[in-house]
C-alpha positions as CSV (number, residue, x, y, z in Angstrom):
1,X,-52.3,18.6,-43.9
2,X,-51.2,17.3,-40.8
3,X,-49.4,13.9,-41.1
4,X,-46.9,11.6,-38.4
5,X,-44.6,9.3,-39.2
6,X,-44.2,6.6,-36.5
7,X,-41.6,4.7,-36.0
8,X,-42.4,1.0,-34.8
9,X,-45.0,-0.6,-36.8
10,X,-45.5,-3.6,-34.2
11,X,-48.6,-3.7,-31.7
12,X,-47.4,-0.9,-30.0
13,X,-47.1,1.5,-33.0
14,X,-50.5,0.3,-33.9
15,X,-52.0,1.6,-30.9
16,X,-49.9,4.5,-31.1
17,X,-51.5,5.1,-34.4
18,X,-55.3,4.9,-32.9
19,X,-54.3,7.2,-30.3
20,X,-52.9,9.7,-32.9
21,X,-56.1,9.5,-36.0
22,X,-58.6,12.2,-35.0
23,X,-55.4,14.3,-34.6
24,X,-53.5,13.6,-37.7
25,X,-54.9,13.8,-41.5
26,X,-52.1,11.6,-42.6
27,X,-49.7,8.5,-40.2
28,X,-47.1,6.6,-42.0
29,X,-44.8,4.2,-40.1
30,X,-41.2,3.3,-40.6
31,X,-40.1,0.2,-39.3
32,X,-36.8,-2.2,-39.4
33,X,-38.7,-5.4,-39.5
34,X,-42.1,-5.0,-41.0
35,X,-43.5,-3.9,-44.6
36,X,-46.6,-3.1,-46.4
37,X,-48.5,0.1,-47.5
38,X,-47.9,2.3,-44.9
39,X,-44.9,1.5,-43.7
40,X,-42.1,3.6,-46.0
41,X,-39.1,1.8,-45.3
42,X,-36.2,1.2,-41.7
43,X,-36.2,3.6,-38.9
44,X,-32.6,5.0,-40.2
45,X,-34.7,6.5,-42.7
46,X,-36.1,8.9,-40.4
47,X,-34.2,12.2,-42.1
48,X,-35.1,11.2,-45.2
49,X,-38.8,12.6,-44.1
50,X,-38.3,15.3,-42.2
51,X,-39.4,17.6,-44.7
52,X,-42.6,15.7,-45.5
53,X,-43.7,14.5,-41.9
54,X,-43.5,17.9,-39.9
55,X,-44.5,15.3,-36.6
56,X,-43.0,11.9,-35.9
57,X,-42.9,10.0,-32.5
58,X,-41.2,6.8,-31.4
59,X,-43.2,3.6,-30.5
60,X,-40.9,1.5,-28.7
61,X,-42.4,0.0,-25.4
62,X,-38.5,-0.3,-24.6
63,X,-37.8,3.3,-22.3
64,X,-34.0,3.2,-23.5
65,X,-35.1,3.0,-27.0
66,X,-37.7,5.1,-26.8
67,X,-35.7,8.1,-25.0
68,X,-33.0,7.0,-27.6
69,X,-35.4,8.2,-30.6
70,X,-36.8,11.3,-29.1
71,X,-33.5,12.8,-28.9
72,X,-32.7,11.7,-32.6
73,X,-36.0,12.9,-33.7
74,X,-35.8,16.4,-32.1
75,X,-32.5,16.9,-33.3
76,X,-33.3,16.2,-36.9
77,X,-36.6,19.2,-36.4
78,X,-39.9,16.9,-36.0
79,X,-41.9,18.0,-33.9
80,X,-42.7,15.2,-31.3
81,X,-46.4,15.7,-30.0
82,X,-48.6,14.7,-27.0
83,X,-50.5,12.3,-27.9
84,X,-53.6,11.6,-26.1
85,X,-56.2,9.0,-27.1
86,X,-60.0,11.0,-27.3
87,X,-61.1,7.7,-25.1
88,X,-58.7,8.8,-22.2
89,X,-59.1,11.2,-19.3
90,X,-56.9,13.8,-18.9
91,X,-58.4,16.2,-15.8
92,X,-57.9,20.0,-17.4
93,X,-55.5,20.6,-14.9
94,X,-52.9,17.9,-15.8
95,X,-50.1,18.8,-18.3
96,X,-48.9,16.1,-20.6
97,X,-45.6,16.9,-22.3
98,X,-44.5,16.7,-25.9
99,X,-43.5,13.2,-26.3
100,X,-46.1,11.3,-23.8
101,X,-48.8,9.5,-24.4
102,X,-52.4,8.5,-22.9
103,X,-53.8,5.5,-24.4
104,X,-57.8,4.9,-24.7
105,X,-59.5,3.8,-21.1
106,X,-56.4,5.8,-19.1
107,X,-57.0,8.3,-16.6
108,X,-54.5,11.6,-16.0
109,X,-55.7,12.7,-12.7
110,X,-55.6,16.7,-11.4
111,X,-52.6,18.6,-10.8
112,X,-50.2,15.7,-12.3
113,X,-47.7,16.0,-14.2
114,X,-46.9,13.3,-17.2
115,X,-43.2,14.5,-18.7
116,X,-41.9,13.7,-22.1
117,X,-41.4,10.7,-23.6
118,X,-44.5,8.5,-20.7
119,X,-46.2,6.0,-21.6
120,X,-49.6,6.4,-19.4
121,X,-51.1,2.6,-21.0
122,X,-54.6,1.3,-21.7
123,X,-56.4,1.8,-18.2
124,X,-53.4,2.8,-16.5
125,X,-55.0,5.5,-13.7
126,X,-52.5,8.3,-12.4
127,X,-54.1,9.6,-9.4
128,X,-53.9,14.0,-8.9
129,X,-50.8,15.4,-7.6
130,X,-48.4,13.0,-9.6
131,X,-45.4,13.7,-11.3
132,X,-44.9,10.8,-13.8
133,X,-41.2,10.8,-14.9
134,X,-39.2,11.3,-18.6
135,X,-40.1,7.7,-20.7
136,X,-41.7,6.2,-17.6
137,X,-44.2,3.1,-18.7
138,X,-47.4,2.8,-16.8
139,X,-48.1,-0.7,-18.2
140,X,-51.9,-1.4,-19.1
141,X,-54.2,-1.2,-15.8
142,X,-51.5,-0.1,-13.2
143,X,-52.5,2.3,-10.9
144,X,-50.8,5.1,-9.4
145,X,-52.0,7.0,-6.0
146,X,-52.1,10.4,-5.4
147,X,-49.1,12.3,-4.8
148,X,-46.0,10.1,-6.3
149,X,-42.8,10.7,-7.9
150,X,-42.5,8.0,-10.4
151,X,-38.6,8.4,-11.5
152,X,-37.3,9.0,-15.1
153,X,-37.3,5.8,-17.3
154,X,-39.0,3.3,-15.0
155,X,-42.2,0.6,-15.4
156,X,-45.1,0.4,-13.1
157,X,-46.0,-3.3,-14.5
158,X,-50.0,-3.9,-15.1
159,X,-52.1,-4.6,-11.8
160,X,-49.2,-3.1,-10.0
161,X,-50.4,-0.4,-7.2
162,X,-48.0,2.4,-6.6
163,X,-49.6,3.5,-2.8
164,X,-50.7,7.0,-2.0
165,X,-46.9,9.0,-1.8
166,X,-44.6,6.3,-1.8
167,X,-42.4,8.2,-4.1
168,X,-42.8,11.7,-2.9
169,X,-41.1,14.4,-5.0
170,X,-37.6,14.8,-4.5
């Protein structure tokens, strides 16, 4: 049985969870400011179930916090997947690393490259040729032209348009 424990339980964890069922047979959620039935307790309990959630990933909208918690979560041995919602297109040639995630309506264009830890939002668009950088946010319905460098742990705010290699790779 395949289960994930997320941590953030808010709005953003919610989605997270969506984005994550038809992968996962089992999601639990720790949180430090929420309860109910499927949340098992605070974040800082994270080693306590290591040996029962083989997955976990952090839903913090917050890149700091979010790079923060992949770090901590490798070390203690989860396994931190891609997640990618089954509404969202990701072209076959695209590579989404362990840690990212494509939420339902986005679109992962050919030859780009999301890293670990992205956040490619609700019907966010990342054009081909991208490199999309560790814990970037591609807030809901930005869009992203072809052949950009978006830079580690920065936003590209919703309605925002990132034109056609204004970032080139370094």
């Amino acid at each position: 049985m395949k289960k994930l424990l997320i941590l953030g339980a808010g709005g953003y964890g919610r989605t997270v969870a969506e984005a994550a069922a038809a992968l996962f047979d089992e999601i639990a959620f720790l949180d430090d400011g929420q309860t109910g039935p499927d949340i098992l307790g605070p974040c800082a309990d994270y080693e306590r179930y290591e040996g029962e959630y083989a997955f976990a990933y952090p839903a913090f909208g917050n890149n700091d916090l979010r790079a923060t918690w992949l770090n901590r979560l490798g070390e203690a041995g989860y396994d931190v997947p891609a997640l990618v919602h089954p509404r969202a297109y990701v072209s076959p040639s695209a590579v989404v690393e362990p840690g990212a995630v494509v939420l339902a309506m986005a679109c992962v264009g050919t030859h780009t490259l999301v890293r670990r830890g992205a956040i490619i939002n609700m019907g966010a668009v990342i054009d081909h040729d991208c490199t999309v950088g560790f814990c970037v946010h591609a807030a809901p319905g930005a869009i992203v032209k072809a052949g950009n460098f978006l830079a580690p742990m920065t936003k590209v705010e919703s309605g925002q348009v990132v034109e056609r290699a204004a970032y080139p790779a370094p």
